[in-house]
C-alpha positions in Angstrom: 138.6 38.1 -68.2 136.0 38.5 -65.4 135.2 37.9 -62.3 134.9 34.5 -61.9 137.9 33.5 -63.7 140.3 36.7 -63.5 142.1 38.5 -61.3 140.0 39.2 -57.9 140.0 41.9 -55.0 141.3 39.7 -52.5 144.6 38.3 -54.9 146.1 41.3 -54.1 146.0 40.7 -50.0 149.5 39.1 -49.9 150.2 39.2 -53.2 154.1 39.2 -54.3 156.1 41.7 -55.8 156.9 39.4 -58.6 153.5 38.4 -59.8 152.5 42.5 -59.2 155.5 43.1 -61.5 153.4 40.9 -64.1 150.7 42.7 -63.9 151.6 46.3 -64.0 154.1 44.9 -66.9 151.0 44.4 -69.0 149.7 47.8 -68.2 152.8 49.8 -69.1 153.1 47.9 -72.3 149.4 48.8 -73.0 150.7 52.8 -72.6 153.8 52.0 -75.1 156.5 51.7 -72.4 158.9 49.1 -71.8 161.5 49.1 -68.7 164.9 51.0 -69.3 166.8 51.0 -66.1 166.4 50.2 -62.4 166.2 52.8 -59.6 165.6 50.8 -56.6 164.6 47.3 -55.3 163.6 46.9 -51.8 163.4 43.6 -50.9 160.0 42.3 -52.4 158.1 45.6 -50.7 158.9 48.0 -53.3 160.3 48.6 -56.7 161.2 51.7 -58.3 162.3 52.1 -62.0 162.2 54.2 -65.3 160.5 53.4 -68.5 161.1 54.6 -71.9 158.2 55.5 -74.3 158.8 52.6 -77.6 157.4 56.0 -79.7 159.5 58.7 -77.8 163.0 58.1 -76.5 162.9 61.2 -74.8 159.2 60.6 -72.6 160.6 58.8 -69.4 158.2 58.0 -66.3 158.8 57.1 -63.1 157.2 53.5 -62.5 157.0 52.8 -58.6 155.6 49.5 -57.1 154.6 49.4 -53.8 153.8 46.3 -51.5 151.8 46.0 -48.4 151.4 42.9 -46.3 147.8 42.0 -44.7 146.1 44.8 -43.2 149.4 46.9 -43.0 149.0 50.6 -44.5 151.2 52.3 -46.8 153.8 54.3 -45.3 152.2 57.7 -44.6 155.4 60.1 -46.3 155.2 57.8 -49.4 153.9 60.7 -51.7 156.8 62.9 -50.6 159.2 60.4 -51.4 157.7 59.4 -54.6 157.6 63.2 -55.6 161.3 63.7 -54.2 162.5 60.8 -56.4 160.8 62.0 -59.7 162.9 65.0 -59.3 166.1 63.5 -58.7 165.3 61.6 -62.0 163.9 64.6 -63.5 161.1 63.0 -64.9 157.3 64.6 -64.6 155.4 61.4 -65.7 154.5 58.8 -63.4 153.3 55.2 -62.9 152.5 54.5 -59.4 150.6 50.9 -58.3 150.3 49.7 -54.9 148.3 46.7 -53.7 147.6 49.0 -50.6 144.9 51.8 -50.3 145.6 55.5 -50.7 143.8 58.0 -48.9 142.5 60.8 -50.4 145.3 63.4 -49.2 148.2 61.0 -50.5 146.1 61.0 -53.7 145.7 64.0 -54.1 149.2 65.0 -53.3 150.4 62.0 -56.1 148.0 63.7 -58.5 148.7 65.5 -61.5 149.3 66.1 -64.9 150.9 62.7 -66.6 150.3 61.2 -63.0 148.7 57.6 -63.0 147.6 56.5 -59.9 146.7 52.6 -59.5 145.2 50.9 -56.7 143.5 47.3 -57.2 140.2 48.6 -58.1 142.2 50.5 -60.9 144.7 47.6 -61.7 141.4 45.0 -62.1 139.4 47.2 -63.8 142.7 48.2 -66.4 143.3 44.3 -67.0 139.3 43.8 -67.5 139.8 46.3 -70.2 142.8 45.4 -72.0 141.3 41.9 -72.1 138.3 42.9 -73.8 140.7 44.9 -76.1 142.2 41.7 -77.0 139.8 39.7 -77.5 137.8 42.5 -80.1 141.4 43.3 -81.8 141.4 39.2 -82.7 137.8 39.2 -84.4 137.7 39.4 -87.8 135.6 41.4 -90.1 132.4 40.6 -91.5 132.3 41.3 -95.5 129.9 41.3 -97.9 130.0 38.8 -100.4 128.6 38.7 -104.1 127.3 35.1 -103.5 127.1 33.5 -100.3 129.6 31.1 -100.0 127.0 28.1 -98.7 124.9 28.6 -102.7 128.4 27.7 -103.8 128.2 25.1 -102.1 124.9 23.7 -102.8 125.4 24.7 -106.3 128.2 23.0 -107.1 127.0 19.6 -105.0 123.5 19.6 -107.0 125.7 20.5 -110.3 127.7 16.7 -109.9 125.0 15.0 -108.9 122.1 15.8 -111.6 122.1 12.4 -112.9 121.4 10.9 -109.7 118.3 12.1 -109.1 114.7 10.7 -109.7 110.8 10.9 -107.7 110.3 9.1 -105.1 106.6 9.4 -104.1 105.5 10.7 -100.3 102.2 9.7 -98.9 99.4 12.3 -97.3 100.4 10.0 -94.3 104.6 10.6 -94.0 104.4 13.9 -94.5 104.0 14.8 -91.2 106.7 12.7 -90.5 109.0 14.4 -93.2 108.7 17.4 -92.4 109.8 17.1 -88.5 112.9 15.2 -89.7 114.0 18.3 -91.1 112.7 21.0 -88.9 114.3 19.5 -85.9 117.8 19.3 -88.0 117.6 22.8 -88.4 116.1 23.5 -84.7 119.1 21.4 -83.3 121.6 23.5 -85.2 120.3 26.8 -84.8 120.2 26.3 -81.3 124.2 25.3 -81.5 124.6 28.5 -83.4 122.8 30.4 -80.4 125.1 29.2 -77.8 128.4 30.1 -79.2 130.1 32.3 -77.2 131.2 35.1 -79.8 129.6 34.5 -83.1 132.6 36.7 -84.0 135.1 35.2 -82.9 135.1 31.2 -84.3 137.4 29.2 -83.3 139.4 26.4 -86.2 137.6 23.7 -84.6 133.9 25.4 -84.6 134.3 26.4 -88.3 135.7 23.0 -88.9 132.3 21.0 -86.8 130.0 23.8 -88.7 131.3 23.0 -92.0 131.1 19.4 -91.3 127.1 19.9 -90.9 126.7 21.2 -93.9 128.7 18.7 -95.6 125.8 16.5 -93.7 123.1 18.3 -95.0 123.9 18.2 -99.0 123.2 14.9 -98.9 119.8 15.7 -97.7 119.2 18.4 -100.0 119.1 16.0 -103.1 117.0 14.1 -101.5 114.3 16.9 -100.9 114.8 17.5 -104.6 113.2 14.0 -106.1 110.4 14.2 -103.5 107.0 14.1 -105.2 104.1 15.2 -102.9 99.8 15.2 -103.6 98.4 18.2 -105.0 97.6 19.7 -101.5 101.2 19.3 -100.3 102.9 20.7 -103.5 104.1 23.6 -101.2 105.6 21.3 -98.7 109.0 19.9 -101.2 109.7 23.9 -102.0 109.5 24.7 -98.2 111.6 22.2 -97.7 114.3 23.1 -100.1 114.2 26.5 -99.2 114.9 25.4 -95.4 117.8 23.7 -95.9 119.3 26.0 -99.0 119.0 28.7 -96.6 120.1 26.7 -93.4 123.5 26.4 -95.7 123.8 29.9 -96.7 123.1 31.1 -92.7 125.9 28.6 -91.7 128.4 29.5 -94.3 127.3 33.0 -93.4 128.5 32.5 -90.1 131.6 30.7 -90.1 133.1 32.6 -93.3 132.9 36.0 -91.9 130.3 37.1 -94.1 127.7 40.0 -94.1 125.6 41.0 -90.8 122.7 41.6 -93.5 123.8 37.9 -95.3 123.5 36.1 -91.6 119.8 38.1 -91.2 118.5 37.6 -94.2 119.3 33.7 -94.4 118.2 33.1 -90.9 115.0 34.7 -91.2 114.2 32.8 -94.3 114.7 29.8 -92.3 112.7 30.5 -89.4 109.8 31.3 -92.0 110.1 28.1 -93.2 109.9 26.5 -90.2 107.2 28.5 -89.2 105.1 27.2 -92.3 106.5 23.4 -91.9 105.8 23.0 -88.2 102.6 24.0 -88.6 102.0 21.0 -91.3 100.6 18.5 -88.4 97.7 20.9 -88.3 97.5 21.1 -91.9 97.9 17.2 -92.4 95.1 16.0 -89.5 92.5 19.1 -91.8 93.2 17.5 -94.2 92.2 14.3 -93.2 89.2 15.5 -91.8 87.8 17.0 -94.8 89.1 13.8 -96.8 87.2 11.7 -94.4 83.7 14.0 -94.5 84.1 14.2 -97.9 83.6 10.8 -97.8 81.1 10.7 -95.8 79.0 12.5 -97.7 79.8 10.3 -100.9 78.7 6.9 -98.8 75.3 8.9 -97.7 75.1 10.0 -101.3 75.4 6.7 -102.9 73.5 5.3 -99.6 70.4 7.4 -100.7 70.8 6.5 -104.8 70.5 2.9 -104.1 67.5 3.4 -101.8 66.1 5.5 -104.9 67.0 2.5 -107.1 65.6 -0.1 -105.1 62.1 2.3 -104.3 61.9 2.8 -108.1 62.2 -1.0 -109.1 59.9 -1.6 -105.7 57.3 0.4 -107.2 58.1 -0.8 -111.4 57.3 -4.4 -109.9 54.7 -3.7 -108.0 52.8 -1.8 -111.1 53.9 -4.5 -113.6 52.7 -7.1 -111.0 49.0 -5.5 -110.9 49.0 -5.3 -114.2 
């Protein structure tokens, strides 16, 4: 809960004594209490009751609500009487909330040992936490695992499909064009990763869309596998494996629960392989250039042997011709 979307300062202005009920409810049950009997109940302005400790039967308190309207103030003998009845009860543990504001004398006459004093700074800031409580107590654990479950994966998709595969041949010119297929697949779903909310806290349908995209990627994998590059690009298949082997492993990592260390390691292998594969453009138009010089310099080189040639039978001619 926060601010935007839980409980505000100004909800408690004319709030009613049912919906304050709800919320103190969640409180007491937070401190292991739950309501035993009713002491008094004043019209929607106050409510006065004992609770029984669920781990003690014998550890009662006091629980006393108390309503203002607008810019009304609390009634000023309202500690005495709050004190008075938790000795007619004989109990010495109370739970007093009030969507009012207490000034400091009443507080500190209220105050004491077992004494819980809430106001609506106190009430918001009790619900904030018990909602964070919550939420942490319903993430699961993240455990190591002997093999990551997306190599599994991979493993067994490769393992079925060995007699499918084959070369297939990829020109100087597409591998520019290669490579960015594949980096922005794994840019776009990185950055899907990044946005989730609680990376540990996944929700059926996330893990069922994440598993889903690596289903999508197998596919892909194989195909990485029969690609057949020039000398100076032999590098460029096993980057690209590597990318999308650990692009599977950092996204099985993530939805299974596994290892902090797994998700690190796996994700940092795939940035490095990005790293080396968007830089390939560069590589690629080098490459190029050198091809093309190196060219060059063969033209000029075979320019300059014919000129040789033709100046040598030039000359034979023009010695046999004088002879």
């Amino acid at each position: 809960m926060n601010e935007n979307d839980g409980i505000r300062y100004e909800d408690f202005y004319n709030i009613s004594l049912k919906n304050f009920y709800e919320l103190i409810t969640e409180i007491l049950h937070d401190f292991h209490f739950a309501v035993h009997r009713s002491v008094f109940d004043g019209q929607g302005k106050r409510r006065i009751e004992i609770w029984r400790s669920s781990k003690d039967e014998n550890d009662n308190a006091l629980v006393w609500l108390e309503i203002v309207e607008g810019e009304k103030e609390l009634d000023p003998y309202i500690s005495t009487d709050v004190l008075r009845t938790m000795n007619e009860e004989n109990v010495i543990k109370l739970f007093f909330f009030t969507n009012g504001s207490l000034e400091k004398k009443e507080k500190e006459v209220l105050d004491g040992r077992d004494h819980y004093i809430f106001t609506p700074t106190d009430i918001m800031e009790t619900i904030n936490a018990l909602e964070k409580k919550k939420k942490y107590k319903h993430q699961k654990k993240r455990k190591s695992k002997g093999v990551p479950s997306g190599y599994t994966v991979l493993k067994n998709y490769l393992k079925a499909r060995q007699t499918e595969r084959g070369s297939v041949t990829v020109p100087t010119s597409k591998v520019t064009m290669v490579t960015e297929k594949y980096t922005k697949l794994a840019r776009g779903i990185l950055d899907e990763i990044d946005l989730l909310e609680d990376i540990n806290n996944i929700t059926p349908e996330i893990r069922e869309k994440f598993k889903k995209i690596q289903h999508d990627i197998l596919p892909e994998v194989l195909k990485v596998s029969v690609f057949k590059f020039t000398d100076k690009f032999t590098d460029v298949k096993t980057r690209l494996f590597s990318l999308l082997q650990y692009l599977l492993i950092y996204i099985g990592a993530v939805v299974e629960y596994e290892s902090e260390d797994e998700m690190k390691r796996s994700r940092e292998q795939v940035e490095l392989d990005l790293e080396y594969l968007e830089g390939m453009e560069s590589n690629v138009d080098e490459y190029k250039v050198t091809l093309m010089e190196r060219a060059q310099k063969i033209a000029w080189k075979l320019l300059y042997i014919s000129l040789a040639i033709i100046a040598f039978f030039s000359v034979f001619f023009l010695i046999m011709m004088n002879d």
